[in-house]
Every structure is written in structure tokens, then in C-alpha cells.
C-alpha positions in Angstrom: 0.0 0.0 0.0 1.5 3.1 -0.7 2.4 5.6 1.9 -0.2 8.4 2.7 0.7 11.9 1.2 2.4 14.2 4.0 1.0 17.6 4.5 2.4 20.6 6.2 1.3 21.1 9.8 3.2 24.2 11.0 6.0 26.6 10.8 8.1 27.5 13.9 9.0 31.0 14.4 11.1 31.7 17.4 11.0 34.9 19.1 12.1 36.8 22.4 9.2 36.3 25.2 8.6 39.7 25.6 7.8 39.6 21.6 5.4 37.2 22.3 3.8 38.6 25.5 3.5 42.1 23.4 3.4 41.6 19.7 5.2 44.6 17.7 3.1 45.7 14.7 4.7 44.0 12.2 2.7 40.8 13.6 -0.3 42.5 14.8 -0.3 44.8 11.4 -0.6 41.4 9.4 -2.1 38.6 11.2 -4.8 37.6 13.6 -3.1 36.0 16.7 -5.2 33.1 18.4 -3.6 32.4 21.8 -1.6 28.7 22.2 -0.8 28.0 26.0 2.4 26.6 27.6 4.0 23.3 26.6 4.7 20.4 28.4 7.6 20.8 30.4 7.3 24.6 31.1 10.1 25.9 29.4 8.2 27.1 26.1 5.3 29.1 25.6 3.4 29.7 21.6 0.5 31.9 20.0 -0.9 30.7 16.8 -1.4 31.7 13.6 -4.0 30.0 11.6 -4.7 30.0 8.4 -8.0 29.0 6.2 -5.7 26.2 4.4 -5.3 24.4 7.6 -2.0 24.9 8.5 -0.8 27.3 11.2 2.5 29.3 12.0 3.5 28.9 15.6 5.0 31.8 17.8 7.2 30.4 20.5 9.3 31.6 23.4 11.2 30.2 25.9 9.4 31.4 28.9 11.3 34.8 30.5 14.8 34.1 27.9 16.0 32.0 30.8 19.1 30.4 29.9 17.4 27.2 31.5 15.0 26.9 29.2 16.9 26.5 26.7 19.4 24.5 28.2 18.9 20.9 26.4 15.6 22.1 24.1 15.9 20.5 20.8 15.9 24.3 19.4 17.9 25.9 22.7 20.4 26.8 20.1 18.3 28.4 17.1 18.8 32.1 16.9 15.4 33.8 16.7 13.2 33.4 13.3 12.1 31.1 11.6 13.6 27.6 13.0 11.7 24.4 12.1 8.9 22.7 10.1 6.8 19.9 11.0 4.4 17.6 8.4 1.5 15.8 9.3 -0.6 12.7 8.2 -4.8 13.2 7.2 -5.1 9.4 9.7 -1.8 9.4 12.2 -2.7 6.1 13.2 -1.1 5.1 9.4 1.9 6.7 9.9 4.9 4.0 10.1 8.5 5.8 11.4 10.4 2.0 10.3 8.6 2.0 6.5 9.6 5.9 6.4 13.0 5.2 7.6 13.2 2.0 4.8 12.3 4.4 2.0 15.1 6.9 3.8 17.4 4.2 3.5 16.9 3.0 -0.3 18.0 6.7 -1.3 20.9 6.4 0.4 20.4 9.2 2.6 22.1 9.4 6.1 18.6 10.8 7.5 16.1 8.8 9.6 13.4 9.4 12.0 13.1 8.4 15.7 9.9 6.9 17.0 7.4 9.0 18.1 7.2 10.7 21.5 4.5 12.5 23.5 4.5 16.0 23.6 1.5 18.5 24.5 0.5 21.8 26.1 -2.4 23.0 28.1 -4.2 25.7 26.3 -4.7 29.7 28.3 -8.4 28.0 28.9 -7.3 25.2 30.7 -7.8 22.7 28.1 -4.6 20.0 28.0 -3.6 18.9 23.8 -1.3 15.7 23.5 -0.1 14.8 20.5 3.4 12.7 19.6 6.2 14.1 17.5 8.9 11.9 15.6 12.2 13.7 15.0 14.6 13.9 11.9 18.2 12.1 12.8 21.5 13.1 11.0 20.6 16.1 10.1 20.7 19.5 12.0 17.2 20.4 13.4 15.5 22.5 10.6 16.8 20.8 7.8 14.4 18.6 7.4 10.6 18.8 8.7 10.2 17.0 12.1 6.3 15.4 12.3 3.2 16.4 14.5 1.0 13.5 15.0 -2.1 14.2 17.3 -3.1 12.1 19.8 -6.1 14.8 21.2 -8.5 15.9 18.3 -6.6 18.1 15.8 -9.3 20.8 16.2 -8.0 21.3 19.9 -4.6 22.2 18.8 -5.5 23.7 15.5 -8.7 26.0 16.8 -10.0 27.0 12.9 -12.7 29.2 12.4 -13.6 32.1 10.4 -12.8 35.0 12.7 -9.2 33.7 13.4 -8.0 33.0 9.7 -9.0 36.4 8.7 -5.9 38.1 8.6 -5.3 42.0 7.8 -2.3 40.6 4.8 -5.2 38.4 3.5 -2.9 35.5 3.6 -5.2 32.2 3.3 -2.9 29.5 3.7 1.1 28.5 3.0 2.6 28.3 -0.1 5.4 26.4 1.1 8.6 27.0 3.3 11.5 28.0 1.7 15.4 26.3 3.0 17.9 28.0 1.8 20.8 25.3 2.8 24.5 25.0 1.9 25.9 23.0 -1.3 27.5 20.3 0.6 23.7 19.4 2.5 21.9 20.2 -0.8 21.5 17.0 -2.7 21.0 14.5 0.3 17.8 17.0 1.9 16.6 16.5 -1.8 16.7 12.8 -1.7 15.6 12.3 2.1 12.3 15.2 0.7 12.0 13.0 -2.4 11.7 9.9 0.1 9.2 11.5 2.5 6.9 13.1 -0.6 7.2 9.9 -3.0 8.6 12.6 -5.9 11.5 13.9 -7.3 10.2 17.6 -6.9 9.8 19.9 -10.0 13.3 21.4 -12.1 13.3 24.6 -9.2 13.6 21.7 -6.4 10.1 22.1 -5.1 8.5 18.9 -3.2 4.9 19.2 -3.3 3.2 18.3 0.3 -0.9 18.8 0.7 -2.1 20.8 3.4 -5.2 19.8 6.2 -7.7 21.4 4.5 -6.9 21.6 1.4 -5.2 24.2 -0.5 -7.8 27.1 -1.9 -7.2 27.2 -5.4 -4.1 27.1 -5.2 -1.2 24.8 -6.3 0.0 21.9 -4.1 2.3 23.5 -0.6 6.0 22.7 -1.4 9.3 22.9 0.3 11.8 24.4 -1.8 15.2 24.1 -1.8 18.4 25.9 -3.3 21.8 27.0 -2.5 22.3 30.0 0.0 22.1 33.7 -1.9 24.5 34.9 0.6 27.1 31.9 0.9 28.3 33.6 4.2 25.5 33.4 6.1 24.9 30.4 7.9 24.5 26.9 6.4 20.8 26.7 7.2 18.1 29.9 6.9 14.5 28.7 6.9 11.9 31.1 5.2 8.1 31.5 5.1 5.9 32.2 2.1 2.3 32.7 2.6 -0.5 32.0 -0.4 -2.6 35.9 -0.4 -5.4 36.3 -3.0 -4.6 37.7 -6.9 -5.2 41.7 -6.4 -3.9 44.9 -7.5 -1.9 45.0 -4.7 -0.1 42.6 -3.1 1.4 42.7 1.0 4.7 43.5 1.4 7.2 41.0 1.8 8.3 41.0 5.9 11.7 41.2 7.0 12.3 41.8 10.4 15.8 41.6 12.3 15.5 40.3 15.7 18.9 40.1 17.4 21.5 38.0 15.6 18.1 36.4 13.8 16.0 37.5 11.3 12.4 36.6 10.2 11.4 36.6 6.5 7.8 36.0 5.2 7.3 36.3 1.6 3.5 36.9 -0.1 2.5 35.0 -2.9 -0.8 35.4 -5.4 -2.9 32.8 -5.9 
């Protein structure tokens, strides 16, 4: 039987707590911010974004910058933007980590996935979300899309509804994440992303992925992957582009430094 498609869950966008505690304009000028909760474990805290298509951009912080916090976090040392992706399966009961990992394997790609393990947070109204997550191996975190399976209904994590996907941009959904990663990385991501989607992806290295709820009109999700613009940056930058409706005028494109980080979110037409 073949494996069922992936789709893209969320984006992670790391920011300092105070950023999340009081959004600047440049996220309230945008989006519609649906409060998340506090994780398992205490040291991270998110607000969501969601978005008509299904998928969501997450906010996080580790609670008050403590140097604790981050301590041992699987993203304790990502500088602030955006720092990870995670796919999803339409039944997570079908997911299988050892067939994933075989298909890894025939493409002779040093990447493989751990088993599953419980995460969850408990939402500002008290409500407690499980779900397990299954992280990439041999690669550094980012580089390829870690998965979100829920245990909880997905509509407890994922709140959708009209008034919180209407967003002043207009953005509707994902286009896709962008990964910018160095030439020495390039080819084996494309084969481990050509494992996980069942495709080669398109001549501009684009791996199409579905999305929960389908994708609006628009084309497929994808990640997309090239060589670095700026070869000496860092080895790994992770961008966001958002699907907007076709109009005269189209959002501008956010770039925003935050520290050493920066956060980039390009706009797309449908």
C-alpha cells in the first residue's frame, strides 16, 4: 500500500518572550493571533497563527529568555526566526516511522526518524492537547521537517474558524517553506524530501506536500530548496511564504531583524 501523502502542519518561528507577550506591529499589522498555551515541560510558551488552508504558523518563546529553558531544548540553540517545520498525516494512526526510515534508506540518505514521543501543552483556557512528534536524525534540526502526529482531536490544537483565519495581509494558507541550505547538504535533503513526498520535486527543487484542509485554489504546498544567496551566512536559513489572494496590490514581503536572527515571510498570489 502506498504511503499516505504528507501535509504541512506548521511553521516554527522563534521569538524573544517579551515579543510574544506584546506583539510589535509587524505581527499584529498582518495577522490575527489566536492564543496557544504553555507546553509540556514549562520551558516554552506559543501563540498561533492560523490560516483558512489548515495549516498554522506557531509563535514560541522560551518562557522569560531564561538560559534554562533552553538548556537541552531540541531548538535551545536556534537564533530567533524562523527555525523548524513539522508535516502531518490526514489518519496518524497510518503513519509507520520503520517503512519511512526503509524508503530513507533505499536513497541512500544518512537521515532517519526516531519513534514517536509524547508532547502536548495545556491551552490559556485550561484545556490539555497531547499529541506525539517523531524527529529527523543526521541532520541538523530544521533541515528537514520534524512530524506532529495528534493524539487529542486536531481541532483542539489547530482551533479554525472564520474570525481567526481572517488576517489583515489576506494570507489564506502556505505556499510552502523556503530552506535555503549550503551545497554540501543540498542534494542528500533533496533525496531524504523526495523519500518522505514519493517525488523527485519539479526542475526549481520544489517537493509538493498537501495541506489539512486543502489548498484554496491554489497549487500543491511545497518545500523548496536551493543554494544560500549569501554563501556567508549560515549553512541553514528557513523562510516563510504565505498563499494571499490575486489583487492589485499585493502585502509587502516582511523582513524583520531580531537580534542575531532575522524573520522573513514572503507573499504569494494565488
Amino acid at each position: 500500500m502506498a504511503p499516505t501523502p504528507p501535509q504541512l502542519d506548521h511553521v516554527v518561528l522563534l521569538l524573544p518572550h517579551a515579543t510574544l507577550v506584546d506583539p510589535p506591529t509587524w505581527l499584529t499589522s498582518n495577522f490575527t493571533l489566536t492564543p496557544g498555551g504553555t507546553h509540556a515541560g514549562g520551558e516554552t510558551q506559543n501563540t498561533l497563527v492560523l490560516f483558512a488552508d489548515g495549516t498554522y504558523l506557531e509563535l514560541i518563546a522560551f518562557v522569560d529568555d531564561k538560559p534554562e529553558c533552553r538548556k537541552d531544548h531540541w531548538w535551545g540553540k536556534k537564533d530567533f526566526g524562523v527555525i523548524d517545520y513539522a508535516f502531518t498525516v490526514p489518519d496518524v494512526k497510518s503513519f509507520d516511522v520503520k517503512k519511512l526510515n526503509d524508503r530513507l534508506e533505499r536513497k541512500e540518505t544518512k537521515v532517519r526518524y526516531a519513534e514517536p514521543t509524547a508532547g502536548g501543552r495545556t491551552r490559556e483556557d485550561g484545556v490539555e492537547v497531547k499529541w506525539k512528534v517523531a524527529f529527523p536524525e543526521g541532520v541538523e534540526r530544521g533541515g528537514m521537517p520534524f512530524w506532529c502526529l495528534d493524539v487529542t482531536e486536531r481541532k483542539l490544537r489547530v482551533p479554525i474558524s472564520r474570525t481567526a483565519t481572517e488576517h489583515p495581509c489576506g494570507a489564506v494558507g502556505m505556499a510552502g517553506v523556503l530552506a535555503q541550505i549550503d551545497q554540501t547538504r543540498l542534494p542528500s535533503i533533496g533525496e531524504a524530501l523526495a523519500a518522505i513526498v514519493e517525488e523527485r520535486g519539479d526542475g526549481n527543487a520544489r517537493f509538493p506536500v498537501g495541506t489539512p484542509s486543502g489548498t484554496y485554489g491554489a497549487t500543491a504546498a511545497s518545500i523548496r530548496i536551493k543554494e544560500p544567496t549569501d554563501r556567508t551566512k549560515t549553512a541553514l536559513d528557513l523562510s516563510l511564504v504565505l498563499h494571499v489572494p490575486k489583487r492589485e496590490t499585493r502585502p509587502s514581503d516582511i523582513y524583520q531583524s531580531i537580534g542575531s536572527g532575522k524573520v522573513a515571510i514572503f507573499f504569494e498570489s494565488l
